[in-house]
TORPALO-913988 format. One record per residue: z, y, x of N, C-alpha, C in turn. Coordinates in steps of 0.2 Angstrom, whole numbers, m for minus. Example, Ala and Ser with C-alpha at 12.3 -4.5 7.8 and 13.67 -1.06 7.14 Angstrom:
<rs>
<r <39,m28,66>,<39,m22,62>,<39,m16,66>>
<r <35,m11,64>,<36,m5,68>,<39,0,64>>
</rs>
This chain:
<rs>
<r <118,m14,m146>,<115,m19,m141>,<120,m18,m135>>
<r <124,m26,m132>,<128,m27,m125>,<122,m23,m119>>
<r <121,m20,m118>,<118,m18,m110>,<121,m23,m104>>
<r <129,m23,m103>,<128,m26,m98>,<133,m33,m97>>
<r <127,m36,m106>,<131,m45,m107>,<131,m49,m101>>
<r <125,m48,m94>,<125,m55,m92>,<128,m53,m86>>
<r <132,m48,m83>,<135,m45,m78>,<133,m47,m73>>
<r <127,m48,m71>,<124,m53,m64>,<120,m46,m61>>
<r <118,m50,m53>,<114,m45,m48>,<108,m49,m48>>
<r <102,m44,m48>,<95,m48,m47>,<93,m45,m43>>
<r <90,m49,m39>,<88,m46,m33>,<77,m51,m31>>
<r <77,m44,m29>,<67,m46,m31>,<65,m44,m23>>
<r <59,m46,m22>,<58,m44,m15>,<49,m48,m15>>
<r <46,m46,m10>,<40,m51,m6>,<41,m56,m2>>
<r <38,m60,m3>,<39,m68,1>,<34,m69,3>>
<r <37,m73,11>,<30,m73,15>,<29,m80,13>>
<r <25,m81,9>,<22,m86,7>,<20,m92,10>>
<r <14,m89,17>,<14,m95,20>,<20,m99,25>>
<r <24,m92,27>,<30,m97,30>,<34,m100,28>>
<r <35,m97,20>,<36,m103,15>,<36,m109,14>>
<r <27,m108,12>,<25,m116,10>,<24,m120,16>>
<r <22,m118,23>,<18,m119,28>,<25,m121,35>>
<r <32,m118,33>,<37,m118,38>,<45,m121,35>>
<r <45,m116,29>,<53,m117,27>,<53,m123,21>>
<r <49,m125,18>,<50,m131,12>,<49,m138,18>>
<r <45,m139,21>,<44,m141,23>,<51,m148,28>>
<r <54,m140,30>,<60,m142,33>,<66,m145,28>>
<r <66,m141,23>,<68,m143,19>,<69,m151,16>>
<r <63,m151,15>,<61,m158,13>,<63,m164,19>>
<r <62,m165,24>,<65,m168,30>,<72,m169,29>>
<r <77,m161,28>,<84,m161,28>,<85,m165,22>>
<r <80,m164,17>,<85,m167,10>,<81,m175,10>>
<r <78,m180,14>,<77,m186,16>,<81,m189,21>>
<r <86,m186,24>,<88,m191,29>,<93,m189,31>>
<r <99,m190,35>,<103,m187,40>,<101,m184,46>>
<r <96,m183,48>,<94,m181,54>,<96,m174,55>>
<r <100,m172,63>,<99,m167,61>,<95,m161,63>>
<r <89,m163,66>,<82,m158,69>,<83,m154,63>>
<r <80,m157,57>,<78,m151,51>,<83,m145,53>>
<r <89,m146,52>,<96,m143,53>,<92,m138,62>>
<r <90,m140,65>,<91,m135,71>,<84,m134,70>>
<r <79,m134,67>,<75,m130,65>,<74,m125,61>>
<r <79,m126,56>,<82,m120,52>,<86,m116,56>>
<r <89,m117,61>,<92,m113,67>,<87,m109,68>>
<r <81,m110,71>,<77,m107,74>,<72,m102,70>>
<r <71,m102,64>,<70,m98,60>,<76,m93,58>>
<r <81,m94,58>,<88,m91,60>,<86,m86,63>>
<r <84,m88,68>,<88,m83,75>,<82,m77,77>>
<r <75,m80,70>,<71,m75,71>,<73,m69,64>>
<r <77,m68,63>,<79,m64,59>,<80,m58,61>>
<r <78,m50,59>,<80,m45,63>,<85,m42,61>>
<r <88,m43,54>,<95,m40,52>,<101,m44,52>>
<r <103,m41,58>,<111,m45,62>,<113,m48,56>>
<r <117,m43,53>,<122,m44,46>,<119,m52,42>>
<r <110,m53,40>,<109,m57,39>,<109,m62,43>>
<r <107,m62,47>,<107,m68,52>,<113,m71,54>>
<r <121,m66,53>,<125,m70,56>,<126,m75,48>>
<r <127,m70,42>,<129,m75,37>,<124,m83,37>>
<r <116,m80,39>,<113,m88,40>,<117,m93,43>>
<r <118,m91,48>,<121,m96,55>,<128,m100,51>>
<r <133,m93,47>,<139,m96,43>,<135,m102,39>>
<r <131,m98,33>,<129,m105,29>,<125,m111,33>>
<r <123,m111,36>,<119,m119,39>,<122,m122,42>>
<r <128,m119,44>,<136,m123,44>,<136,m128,40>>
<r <137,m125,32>,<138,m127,27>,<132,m136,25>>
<r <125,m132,27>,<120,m136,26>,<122,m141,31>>
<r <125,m142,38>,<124,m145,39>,<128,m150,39>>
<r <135,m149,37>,<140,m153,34>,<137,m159,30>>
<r <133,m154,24>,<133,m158,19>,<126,m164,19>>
<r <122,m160,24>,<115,m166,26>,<120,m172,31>>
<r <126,m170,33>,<126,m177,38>,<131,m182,31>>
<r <133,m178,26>,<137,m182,21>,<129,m187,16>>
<r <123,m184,17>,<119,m187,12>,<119,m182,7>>
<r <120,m176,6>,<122,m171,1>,<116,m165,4>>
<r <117,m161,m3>,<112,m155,0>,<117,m149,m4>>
<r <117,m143,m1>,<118,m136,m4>,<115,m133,m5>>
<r <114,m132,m11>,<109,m127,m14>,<110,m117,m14>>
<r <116,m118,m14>,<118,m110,m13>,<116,m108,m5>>
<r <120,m111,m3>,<118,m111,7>,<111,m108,8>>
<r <106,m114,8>,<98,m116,7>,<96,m109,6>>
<r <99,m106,m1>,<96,m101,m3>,<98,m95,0>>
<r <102,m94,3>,<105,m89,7>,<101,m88,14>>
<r <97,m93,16>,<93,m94,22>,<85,m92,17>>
<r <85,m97,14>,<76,m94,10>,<78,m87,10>>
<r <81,m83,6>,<80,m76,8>,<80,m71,13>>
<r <85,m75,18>,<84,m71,26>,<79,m69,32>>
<r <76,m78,28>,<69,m79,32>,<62,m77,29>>
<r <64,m78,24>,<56,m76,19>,<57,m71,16>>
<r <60,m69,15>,<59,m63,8>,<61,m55,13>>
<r <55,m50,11>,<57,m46,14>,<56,m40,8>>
<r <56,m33,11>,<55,m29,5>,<59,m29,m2>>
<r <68,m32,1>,<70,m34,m5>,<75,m28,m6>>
<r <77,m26,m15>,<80,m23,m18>,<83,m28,m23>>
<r <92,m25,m21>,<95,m28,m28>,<98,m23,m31>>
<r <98,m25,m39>,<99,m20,m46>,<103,m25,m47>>
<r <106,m21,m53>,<107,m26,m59>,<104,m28,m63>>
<r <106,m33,m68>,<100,m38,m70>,<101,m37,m76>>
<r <93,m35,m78>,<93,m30,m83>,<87,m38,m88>>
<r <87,m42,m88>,<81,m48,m89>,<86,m46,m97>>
<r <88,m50,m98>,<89,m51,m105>,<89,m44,m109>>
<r <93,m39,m110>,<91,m33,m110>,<83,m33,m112>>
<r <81,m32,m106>,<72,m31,m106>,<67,m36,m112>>
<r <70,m42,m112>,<66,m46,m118>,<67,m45,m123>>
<r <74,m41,m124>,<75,m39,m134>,<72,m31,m134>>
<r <69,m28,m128>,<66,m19,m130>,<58,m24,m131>>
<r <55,m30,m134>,<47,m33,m133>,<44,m28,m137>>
<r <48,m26,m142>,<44,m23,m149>,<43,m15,m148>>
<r <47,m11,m144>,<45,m5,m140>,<39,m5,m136>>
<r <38,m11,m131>,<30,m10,m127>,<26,m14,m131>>
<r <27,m18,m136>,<22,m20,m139>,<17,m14,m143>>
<r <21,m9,m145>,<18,m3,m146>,<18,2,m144>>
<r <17,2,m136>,<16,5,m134>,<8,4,m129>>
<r <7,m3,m128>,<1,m7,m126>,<2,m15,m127>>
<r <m2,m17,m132>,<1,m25,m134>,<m4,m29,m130>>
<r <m8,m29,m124>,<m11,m32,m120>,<m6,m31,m116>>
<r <m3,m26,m111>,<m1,m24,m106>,<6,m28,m107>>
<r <9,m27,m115>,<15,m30,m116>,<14,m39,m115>>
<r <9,m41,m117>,<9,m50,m119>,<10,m51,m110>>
<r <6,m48,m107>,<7,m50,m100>,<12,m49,m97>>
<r <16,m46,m99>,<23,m46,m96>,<27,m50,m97>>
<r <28,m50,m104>,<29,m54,m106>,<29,m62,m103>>
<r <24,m64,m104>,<20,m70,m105>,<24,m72,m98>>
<r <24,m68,m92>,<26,m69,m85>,<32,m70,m84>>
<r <37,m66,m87>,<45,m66,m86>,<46,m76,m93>>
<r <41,m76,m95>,<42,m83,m100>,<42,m87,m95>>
<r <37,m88,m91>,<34,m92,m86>,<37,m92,m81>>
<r <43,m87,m77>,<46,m89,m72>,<52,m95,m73>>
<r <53,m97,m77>,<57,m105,m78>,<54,m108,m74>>
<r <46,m110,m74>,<43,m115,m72>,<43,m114,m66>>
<r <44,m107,m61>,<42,m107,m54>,<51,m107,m50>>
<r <54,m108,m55>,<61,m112,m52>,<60,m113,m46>>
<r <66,m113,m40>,<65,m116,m36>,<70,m120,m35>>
<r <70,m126,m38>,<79,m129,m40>,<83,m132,m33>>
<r <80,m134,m30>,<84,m136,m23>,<87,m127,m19>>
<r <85,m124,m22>,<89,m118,m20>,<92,m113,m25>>
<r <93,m115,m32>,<96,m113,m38>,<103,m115,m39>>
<r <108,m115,m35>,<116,m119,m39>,<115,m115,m47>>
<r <124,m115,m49>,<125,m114,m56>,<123,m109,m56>>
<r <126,m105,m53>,<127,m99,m52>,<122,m94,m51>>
<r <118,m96,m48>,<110,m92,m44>,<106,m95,m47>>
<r <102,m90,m50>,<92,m95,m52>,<89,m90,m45>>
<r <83,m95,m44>,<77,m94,m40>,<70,m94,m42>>
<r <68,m89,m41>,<60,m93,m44>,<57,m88,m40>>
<r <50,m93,m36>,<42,m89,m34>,<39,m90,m36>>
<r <34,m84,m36>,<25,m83,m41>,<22,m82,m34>>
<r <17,m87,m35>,<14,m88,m30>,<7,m80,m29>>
<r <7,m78,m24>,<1,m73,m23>,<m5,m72,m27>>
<r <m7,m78,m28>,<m13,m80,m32>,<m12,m78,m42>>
<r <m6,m76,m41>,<m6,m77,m48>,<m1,m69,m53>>
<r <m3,m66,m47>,<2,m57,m49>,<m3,m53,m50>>
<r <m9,m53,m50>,<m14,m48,m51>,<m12,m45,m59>>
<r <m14,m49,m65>,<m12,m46,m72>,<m7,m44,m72>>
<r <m2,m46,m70>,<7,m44,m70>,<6,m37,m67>>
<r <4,m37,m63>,<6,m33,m57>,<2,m24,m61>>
<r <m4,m26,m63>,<m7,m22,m65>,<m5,m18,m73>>
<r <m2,m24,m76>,<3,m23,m83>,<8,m17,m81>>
<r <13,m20,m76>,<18,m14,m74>,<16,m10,m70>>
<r <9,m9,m68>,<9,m3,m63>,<7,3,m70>>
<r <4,m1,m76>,<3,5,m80>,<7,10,m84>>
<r <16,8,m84>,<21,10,m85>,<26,13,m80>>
<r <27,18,m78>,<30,21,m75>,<37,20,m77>>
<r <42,20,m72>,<49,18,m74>,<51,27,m78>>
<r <48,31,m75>,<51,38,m81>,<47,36,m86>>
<r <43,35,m88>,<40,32,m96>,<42,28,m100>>
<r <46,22,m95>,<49,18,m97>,<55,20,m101>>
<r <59,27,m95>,<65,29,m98>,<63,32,m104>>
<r <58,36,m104>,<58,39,m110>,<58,38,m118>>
<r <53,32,m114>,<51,27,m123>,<59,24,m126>>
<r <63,20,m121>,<68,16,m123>,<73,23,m125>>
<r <74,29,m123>,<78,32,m123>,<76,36,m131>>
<r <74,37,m134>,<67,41,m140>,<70,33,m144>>
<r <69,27,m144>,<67,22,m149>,<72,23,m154>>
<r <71,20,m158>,<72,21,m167>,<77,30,m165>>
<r <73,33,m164>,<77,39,m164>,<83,42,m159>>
<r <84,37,m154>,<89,38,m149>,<97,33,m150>>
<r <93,29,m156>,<102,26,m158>,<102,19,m156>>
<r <95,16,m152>,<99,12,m148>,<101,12,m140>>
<r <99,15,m136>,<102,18,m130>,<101,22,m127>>
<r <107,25,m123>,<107,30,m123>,<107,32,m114>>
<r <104,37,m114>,<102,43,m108>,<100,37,m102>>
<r <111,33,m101>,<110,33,m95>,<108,27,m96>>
<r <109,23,m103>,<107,16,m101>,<101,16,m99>>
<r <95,18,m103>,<88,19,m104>,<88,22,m97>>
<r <91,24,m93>,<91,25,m86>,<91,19,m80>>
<r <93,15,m84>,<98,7,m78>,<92,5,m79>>
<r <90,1,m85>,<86,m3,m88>,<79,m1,m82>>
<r <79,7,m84>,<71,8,m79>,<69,7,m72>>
<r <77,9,m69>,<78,8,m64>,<78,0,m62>>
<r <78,m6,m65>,<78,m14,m64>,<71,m13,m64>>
<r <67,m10,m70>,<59,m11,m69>,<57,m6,m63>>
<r <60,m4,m61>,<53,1,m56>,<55,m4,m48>>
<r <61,m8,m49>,<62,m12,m45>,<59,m18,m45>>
<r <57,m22,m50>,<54,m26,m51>,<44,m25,m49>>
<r <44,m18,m53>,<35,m16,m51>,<35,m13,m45>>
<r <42,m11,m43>,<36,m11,m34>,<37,m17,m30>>
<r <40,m23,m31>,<41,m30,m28>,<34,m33,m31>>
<r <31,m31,m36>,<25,m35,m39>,<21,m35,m34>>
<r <21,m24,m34>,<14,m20,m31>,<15,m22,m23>>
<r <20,m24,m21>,<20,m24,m14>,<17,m31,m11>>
<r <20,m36,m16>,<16,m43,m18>,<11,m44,m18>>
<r <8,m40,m20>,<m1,m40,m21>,<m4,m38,m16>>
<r <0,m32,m13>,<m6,m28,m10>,<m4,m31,m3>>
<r <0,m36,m1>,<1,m39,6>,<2,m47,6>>
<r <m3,m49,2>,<m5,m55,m2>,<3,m60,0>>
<r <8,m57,m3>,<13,m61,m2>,<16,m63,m8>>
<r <21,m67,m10>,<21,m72,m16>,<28,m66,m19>>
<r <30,m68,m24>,<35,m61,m30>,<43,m65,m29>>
<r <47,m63,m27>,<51,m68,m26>,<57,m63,m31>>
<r <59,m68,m34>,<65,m65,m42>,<72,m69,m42>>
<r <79,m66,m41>,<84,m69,m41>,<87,m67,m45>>
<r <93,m70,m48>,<97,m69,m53>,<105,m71,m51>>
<r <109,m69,m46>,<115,m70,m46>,<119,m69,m52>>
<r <124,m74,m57>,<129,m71,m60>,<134,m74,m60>>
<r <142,m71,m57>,<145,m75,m54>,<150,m78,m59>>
<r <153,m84,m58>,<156,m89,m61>,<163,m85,m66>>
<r <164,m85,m70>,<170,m82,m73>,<175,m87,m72>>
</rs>
């Protein structure tokens, strides 16, 4: 088995939800209706309420970029998304992206709990649909799960420990499909993913999941 065919960074975190749905879409939508450029200097001001220098300056660089493209009638989706993380997403950790990987070990947690597994499952099926396409280029997927909707997930992987994890995947058919360190990596993406859930849940904020893989 390739371990590490998609050579992308995923990166998971808590999204404040409501200033999501309630503040940054909103503006969004305006930007990507017209030339104006308020939207634009309202995203500035979301900007500026950022408390990590490092992010806040690369914001200011990319809305550069957004703004360029809003006065051409054009929209940047990589830009855009470089700002929804800055401003919304907190609590975030990036790994490597262990997603496909994780779909071909199904028949390991299927027997290890085939309720706990279909949930899991069923979730990472389901995040296609919570794409966020206006902030997904080629290169970068986006997707939110809204608050309301991480209880069963959340509760699926809190029942699996990321050292259970290692130990199941590291033991399967005998130890001759991965080894030590892989069953190491692999645990290490989930226990980054189940505390992005648990933190999700327990601060009613929304599950945010990225997938950078960069262009060859």
């Amino acid at each position: 088995m390739s371990l590490h065919s998609s050579n992308g960074v995923c990166l998971v975190g808590a999204l404040d939800y409501r200033k999501y749905a309630q503040q940054f879409v909103p503006i969004v939508e305006r930007a990507r209706s017209g030339r104006s450029m308020d939207p634009v200097e309202e995203l500035r001001a979301l900007i500026m309420g950022v408390a990590d220098n490092d992010q806040r300056t690369e914001s200011l660089a990319q809305l550069e970029r957004i703004e360029v493209a809003v006065q051409g009638g054009r929209w940047h989706r990589s830009a855009i998304g470089v700002l929804l993380e800055a401003t919304c997403v907190e609590d975030r950790e990036t790994v490597p992206d262990f997603l496909a990987t994780f779909t071909s070990c199904s028949c390991y947690l299927y027997d290890w709990n085939e309720d706990f597994a279909e949930a899991i499952y069923a979730f990472f099926s389901e995040l296609n649909d919570k794409t966020v396409p206006w902030a997904s280029p080629t290169d970068t997927w986006r997707a939110i799960v809204p608050p309301d909707q991480l209880a069963a997930t959340s509760e699926a992987f809190g029942a699996l420990s990321a050292r259970d994890l290692k130990k199941m995947l590291a033991e399967a058919e005998g130890g001759d499909v991965f080894s030590e360190d892989d069953a190491k990596e692999i645990a290490g993406w989930w226990e980054a993913v189940r505390k992005a859930l648990r933190v999700s849940l327990r601060t009613e904020r929304a599950f945010y999941f990225s997938i950078h893989k960069p262009e060859v």
